[in-house]
Steps between C-alpha positions, in 0.01 A plus 500: 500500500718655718386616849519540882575217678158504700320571181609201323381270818162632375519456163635176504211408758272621259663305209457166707146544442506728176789364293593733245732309220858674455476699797821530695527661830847664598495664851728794583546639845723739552793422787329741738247608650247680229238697662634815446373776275779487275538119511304461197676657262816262616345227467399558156826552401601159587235389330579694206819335505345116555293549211775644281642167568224304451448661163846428389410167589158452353498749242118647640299647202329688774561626827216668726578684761183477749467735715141546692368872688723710603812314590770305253690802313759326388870703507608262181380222244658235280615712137753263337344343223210510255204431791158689558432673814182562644519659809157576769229488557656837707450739714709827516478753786154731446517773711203640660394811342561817682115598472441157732793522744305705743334179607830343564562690847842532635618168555349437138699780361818408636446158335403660188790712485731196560333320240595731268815563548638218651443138384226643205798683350704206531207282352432749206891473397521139497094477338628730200848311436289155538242641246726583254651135516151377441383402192121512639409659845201397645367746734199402737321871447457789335717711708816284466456472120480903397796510690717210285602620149603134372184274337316448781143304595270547810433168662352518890654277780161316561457116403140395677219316463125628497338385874099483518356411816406719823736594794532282831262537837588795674548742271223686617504720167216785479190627611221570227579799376852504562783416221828345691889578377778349570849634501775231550864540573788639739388861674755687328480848361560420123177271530285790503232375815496899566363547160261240548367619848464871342283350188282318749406798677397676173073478456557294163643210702275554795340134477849316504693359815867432455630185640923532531654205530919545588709624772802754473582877626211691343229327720483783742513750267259349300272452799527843640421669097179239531357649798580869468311449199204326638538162323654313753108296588569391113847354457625188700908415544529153526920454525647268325252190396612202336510525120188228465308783655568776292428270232162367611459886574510569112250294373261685715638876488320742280825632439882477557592876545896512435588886464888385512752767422755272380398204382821248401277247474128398551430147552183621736344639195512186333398286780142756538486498119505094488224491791293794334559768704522834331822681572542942537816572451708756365670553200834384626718198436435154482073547637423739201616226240315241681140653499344551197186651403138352677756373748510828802643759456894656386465836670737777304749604816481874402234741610252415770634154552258433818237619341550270198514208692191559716322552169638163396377316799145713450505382177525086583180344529590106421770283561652363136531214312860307648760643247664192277768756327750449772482130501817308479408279185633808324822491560617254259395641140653836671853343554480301163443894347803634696719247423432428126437880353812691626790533333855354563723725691862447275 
């Protein structure tokens, strides 16, 4: 396995207590600093290079290119040789449909714009040449895999275990009557809290209260949308709160409402889903392929999209049986499928 230097600390931590027989860890740093946005793709081009070596070395039958959400595109792989390559689960740039941008505002745009033309370009090049390498391309969603015209599966980012049990004191979750939401993550535009505000004020979802746990730059927007449209006595920011709490805050929710534009990956959605909270969402990325039916709701992002997801709240009366689907113990027969069923690359 080869990986960042800071990520093989943490495997190898992981291995003292977990040992996993045949399992070597090679770190690679690159000789600068990294945390730039075109860093990646350097660094995977030494790596491509380190594992070309290695495979001259160890003749691999396999070689799986892992790359989790939205980062990892690699510029280059190992091709010398008769070796299978598996490359994902990935993420590919998904812009945010023109219909939806409107909710962006300005700064949102901007970012938009430079998405898409800038490093999503640049990530769309390097996806295509890295997917025709590949002799299997796992992509975590839908999205990603219409857009991939080499054999392809759908596999979601999401390894967790169901939770039972109720939240911690304080809470302070609902008055009779009342149904609760949460929405968890960084205030940014592309998270859609300005879609979720408008869907509260719709009659449908007049019994729900949204609880927003994050911080970033669309607070005060967010804020002033809530009281111009008289909702403001019904939703409570509380900042940034320590993961535990949004946790213990989703085994009591009646819902996780998560209208995210973009959606590289969704590891909230499987953390509500494992505590059996039912999740809205809309049909975008990595949340639509999560949720499945009995589960929320996968709101379709054309037409009346607020509408459609105060509907979906109106139409959640329980909380759900904690979703096994997701759990990790899957993972194995998975691999053991990828590795064994594709052919040999000559």
């Amino acid at each position: 396995m080869v990986t960042r230097g800071d990520s093989a600390e943490l495997i190898r931590k992981e291995l003292t207590a977990r040992p996993v027989a045949g399992l070597t860890v090679v770190p690679l740093d690159l000789p600068w600093r990294r945390d730039y946005w075109w860093s990646d793709s350097l660094w995977f081009r030494h790596a491509a290079r380190r594992v070309q070596r290695l495979h001259d070395e160890h003749d691999f039958a396999v070689i799986h290119h892992l790359t989790v959400g939205a980062r990892g595109v690699p510029s280059s792989t190992a091709t010398k040789g008769p070796v299978r390559m598996i490359w994902g689960p990935v993420s590919l740039p998904t812009p945010i449909p023109l219909s939806l941008t409107h909710w962006l505002g300005a700064g949102g745009l901007t970012a938009e714009l430079g998405r898409r033309f800038g490093a999503g370009v640049t990530r769309r090049i390097f996806g295509r040449r890295a997917a025709r390498q590949a002799d299997l391309v796992v992509a975590q969603d839908n999205d990603v895999a219409s857009r991939i015209d080499r054999r392809v599966v759908v596999e979601p980012v999401a390894a967790i275990r169901p939770v039972t049990g109720g939240g911690g004191p304080g809470d302070g979750f609902g008055a009779v009557g009342t149904s609760t939401a949460v929405f968890a993550g960084r205030l940014v535009p592309d998270k859609g809290l300005l879609l979720a505000i408008n869907a509260l004020a719709r009659p449908t979802a007049s019994r729900w209260e949204l609880r927003v746990m994050g911080d970033g730059p669309d607070w005060r927007r967010a804020e002033r949308l809530a009281e111009n449209l008289g909702v403001r006595d019904r939703i409570e920011f509380r900042g940034d709160v320590p993961r535990a709490q949004v946790l213990s805050s989703l085994l009591r929710a009646d819902a996780l409402l998560a209208p995210w534009l973009r959606a590289p990956a969704a590891w909230t959605i499987a953390e509500a889903l494992a505590r059996g909270c039912p999740v809205v969402c809309l049909d975008r990325g990595a949340p639509a392929a999560l949720v499945g039916p009995g589960e929320g709701a996968v709101v379709p992002w054309r037409g009346d999209v607020v509408g459609a997801l105060a509907d979906a709240l109106g139409n959640i009366t329980s909380r759900i049986e904690p979703v096994t689907r997701w759990a990790p113990d899957r993972l194995p027969a998975i691999l053991a499928d990828w590795y064994s069923t594709q052919p040999a690359r000559s």
